[in-house]
C-alpha positions in Angstrom: -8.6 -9.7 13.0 -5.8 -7.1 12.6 -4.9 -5.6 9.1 -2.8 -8.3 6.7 -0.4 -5.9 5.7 0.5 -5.2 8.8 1.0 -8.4 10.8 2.5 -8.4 14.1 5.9 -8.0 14.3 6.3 -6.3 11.0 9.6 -6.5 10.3 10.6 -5.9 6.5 13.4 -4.1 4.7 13.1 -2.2 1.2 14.7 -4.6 -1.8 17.3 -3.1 -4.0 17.3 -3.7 -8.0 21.0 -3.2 -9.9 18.9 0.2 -10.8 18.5 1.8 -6.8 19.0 5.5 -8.4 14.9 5.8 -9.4 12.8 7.6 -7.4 9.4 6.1 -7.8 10.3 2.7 -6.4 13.8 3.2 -5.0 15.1 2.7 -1.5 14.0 5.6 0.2 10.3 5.5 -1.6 10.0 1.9 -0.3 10.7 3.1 3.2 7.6 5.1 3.0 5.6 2.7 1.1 6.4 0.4 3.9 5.2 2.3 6.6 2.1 3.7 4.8 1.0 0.4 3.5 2.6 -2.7 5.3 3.8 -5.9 3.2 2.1 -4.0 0.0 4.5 -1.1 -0.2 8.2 -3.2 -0.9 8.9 -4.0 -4.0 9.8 -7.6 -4.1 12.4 -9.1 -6.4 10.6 -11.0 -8.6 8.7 -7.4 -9.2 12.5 -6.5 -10.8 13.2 -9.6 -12.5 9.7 -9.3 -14.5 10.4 -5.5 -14.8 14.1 -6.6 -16.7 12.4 -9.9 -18.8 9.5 -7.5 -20.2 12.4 -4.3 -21.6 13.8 -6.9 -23.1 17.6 -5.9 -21.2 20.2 -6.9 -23.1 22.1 -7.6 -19.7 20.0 -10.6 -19.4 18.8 -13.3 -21.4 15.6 -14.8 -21.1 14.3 -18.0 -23.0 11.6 -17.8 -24.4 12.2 -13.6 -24.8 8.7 -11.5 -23.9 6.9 -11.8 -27.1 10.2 -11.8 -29.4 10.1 -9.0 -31.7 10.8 -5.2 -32.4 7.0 -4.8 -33.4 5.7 -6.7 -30.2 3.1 -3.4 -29.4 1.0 -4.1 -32.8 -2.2 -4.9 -31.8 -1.0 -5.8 -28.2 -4.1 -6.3 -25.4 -2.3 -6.3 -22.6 -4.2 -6.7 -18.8 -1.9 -5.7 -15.8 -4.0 -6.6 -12.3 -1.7 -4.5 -10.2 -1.2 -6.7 -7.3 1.6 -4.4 -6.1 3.4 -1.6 -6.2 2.8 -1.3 -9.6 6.3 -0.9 -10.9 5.3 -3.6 -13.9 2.6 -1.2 -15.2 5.1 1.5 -15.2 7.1 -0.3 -17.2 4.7 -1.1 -19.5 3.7 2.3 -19.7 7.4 3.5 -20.1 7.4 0.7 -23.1 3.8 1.8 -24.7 4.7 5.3 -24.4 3.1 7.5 -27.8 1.2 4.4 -28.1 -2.7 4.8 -27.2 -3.4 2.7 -23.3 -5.8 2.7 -21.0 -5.7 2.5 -17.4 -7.7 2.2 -14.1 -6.7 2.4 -10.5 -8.8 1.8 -7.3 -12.2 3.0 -8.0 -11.3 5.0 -10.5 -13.9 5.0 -13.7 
């Protein structure tokens, strides 16, 4: 049995957000992601609308609004699995910024 990020016949294309000018998970760091890890490395849509319902965007409304206040990091728990590319958990962490987090990748103690 072959790898199951890279099934035969591979053929998938990086996704663009409204925001394609970052680095980190942009167009051309998807292209690499891609090849490196398969179906794991593309950043899939619903990956950018979570990402834009989390920040709160005022270019969207969401109903209900994630967690509904300007305090919403007072004794917030919050568990990210990271079953991707992890551009949620950056976000979080771009959110929780100066506040204290914790975090764990692959292995990692």
């Amino acid at each position: 049995m072959g790898n199951p990020n890279f099934p035969p016949n591979l053929d998938i294309k990086p996704s663009s957000s409204s925001d394609d000018t970052q680095t980190t998970f942009g167009t051309c760091a998807q292209v690499d992601s891609i090849r490196t890890y398969g179906i794991a490395g593309r950043v899939w849509e619903a990956a950018y609308v979570m990402q834009r319902y989390i920040s709160n965007d005022d270019q969207y409304i969401f109903e209900p609004t994630f967690l509904g206040s300007d305090n919403w990091t007072d004794n917030l728990r919050i568990l990210e699995l990271g079953s991707g590319t992890g551009i949620i958990a950056a976000e979080f962490a771009r959110l929780l910024s100066g506040t204290e987090w914790c975090r764990n990748r692959d292995g990692s103690p």
